[in-house]
C-alpha positions as CSV (number, residue, x, y, z in Angstrom):
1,X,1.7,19.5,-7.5
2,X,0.4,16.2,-6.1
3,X,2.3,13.4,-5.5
4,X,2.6,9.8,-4.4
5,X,5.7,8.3,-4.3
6,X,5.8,4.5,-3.5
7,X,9.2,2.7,-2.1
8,X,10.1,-0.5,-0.1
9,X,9.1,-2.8,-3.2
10,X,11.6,-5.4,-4.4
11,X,12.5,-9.5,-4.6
12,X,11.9,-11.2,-1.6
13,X,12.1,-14.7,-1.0
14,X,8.2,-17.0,0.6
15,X,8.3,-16.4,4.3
16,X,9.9,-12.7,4.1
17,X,9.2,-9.5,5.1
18,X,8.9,-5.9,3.2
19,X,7.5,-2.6,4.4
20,X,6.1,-0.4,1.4
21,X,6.2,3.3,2.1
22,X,4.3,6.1,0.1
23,X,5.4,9.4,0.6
24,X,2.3,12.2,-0.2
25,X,2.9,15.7,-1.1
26,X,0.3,18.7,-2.8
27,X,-2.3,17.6,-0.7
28,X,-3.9,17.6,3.0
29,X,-2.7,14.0,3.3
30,X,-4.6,13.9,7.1
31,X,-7.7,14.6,5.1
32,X,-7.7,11.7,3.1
33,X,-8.1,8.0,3.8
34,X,-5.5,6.1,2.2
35,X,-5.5,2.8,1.0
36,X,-3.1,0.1,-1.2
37,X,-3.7,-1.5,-4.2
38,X,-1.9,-4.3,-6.2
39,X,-2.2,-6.0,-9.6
40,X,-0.6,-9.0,-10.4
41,X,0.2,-9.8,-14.0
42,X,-2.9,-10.8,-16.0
43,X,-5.1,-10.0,-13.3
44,X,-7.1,-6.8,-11.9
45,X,-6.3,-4.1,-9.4
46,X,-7.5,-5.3,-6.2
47,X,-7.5,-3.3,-2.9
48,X,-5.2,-4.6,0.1
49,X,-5.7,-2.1,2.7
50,X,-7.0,1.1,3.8
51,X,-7.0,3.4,6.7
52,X,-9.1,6.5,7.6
53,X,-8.0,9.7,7.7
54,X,-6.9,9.8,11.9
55,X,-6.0,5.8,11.3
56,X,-8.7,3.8,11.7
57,X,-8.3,0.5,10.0
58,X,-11.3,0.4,7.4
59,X,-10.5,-3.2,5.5
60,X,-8.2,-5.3,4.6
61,X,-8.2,-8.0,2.0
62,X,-9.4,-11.6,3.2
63,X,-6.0,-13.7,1.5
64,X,-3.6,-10.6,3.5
65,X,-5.6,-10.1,6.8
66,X,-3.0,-11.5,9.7
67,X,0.0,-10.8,7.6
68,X,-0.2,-7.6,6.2
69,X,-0.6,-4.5,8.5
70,X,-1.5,-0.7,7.1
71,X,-0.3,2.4,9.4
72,X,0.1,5.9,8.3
73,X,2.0,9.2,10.2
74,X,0.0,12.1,9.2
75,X,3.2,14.2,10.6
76,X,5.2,12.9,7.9
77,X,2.7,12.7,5.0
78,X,3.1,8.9,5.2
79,X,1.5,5.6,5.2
80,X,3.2,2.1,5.4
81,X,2.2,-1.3,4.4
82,X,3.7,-3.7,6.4
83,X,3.8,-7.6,4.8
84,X,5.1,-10.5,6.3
85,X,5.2,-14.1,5.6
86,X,5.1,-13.3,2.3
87,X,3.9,-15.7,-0.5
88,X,4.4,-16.4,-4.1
89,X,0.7,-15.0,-4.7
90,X,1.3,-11.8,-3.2
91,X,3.5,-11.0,-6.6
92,X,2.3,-8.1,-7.8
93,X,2.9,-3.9,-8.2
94,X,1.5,-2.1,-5.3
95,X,-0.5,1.0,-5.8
96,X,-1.1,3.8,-3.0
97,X,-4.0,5.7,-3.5
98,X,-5.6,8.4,-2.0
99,X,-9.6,9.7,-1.8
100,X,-10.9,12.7,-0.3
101,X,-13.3,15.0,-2.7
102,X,-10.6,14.0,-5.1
103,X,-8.2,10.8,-5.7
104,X,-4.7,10.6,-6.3
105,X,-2.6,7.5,-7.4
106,X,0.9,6.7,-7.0
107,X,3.1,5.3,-10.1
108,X,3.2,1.8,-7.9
109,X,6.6,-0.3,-7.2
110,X,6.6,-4.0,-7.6
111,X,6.8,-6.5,-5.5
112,X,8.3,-10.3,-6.0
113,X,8.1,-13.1,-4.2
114,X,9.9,-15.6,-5.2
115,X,12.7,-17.9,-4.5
């Protein structure tokens, strides 16, 4: 059974910091590349971040580049999204999603900047 299970989300105030996990399971994870997603309320999915398969960076949105910072460990079916200085805009749920011969999406976990 395939899974992604997203964690890390939650209120944080402009300026702060949060590091989303998504734990992957029912898959070769090192076989996929990996990437983030978010939708803000009203608005469409957008991608963040991704990162091939052995951790190349592939792309990064232009309003997150500098601030935000995709990794993954392949030895614990994991990747990370790192987010700092953190602004109101970045309000959204963030998706993990994952793309081989097949894709997989997590349930998301939301994220809220705010003060």
């Amino acid at each position: 059974q395939v899974q992604l299970v997203e964690s890390g989300g939650g209120l944080v105030q402009p300026g702060g910091s949060l590091r989303l996990s998504c734990a992957a399971s029912g898959f070769t994870f090192s076989s996929y590349t990996m990437r983030w997603y978010r939708q803000a309320p009203g608005k469409e999915r957008e991608l963040v971040a991704a990162i091939a398969p052995i951790g190349g960076i592939l792309n990064y949105l232009d309003s997150v580049k500098g601030r935000f910072t995709i990794s993954r460990d392949n030895a614990k079916n994991t990747v990370y999204l790192q987010m700092i200085s953190l602004k109101p805009e970045d309000t959204a749920v963030y998706y993990c999603n994952a793309v081989s011969f097949q894709t997989y999406w997590g349930s998301g976990t939301l994220v809220t900047v705010s003060s």
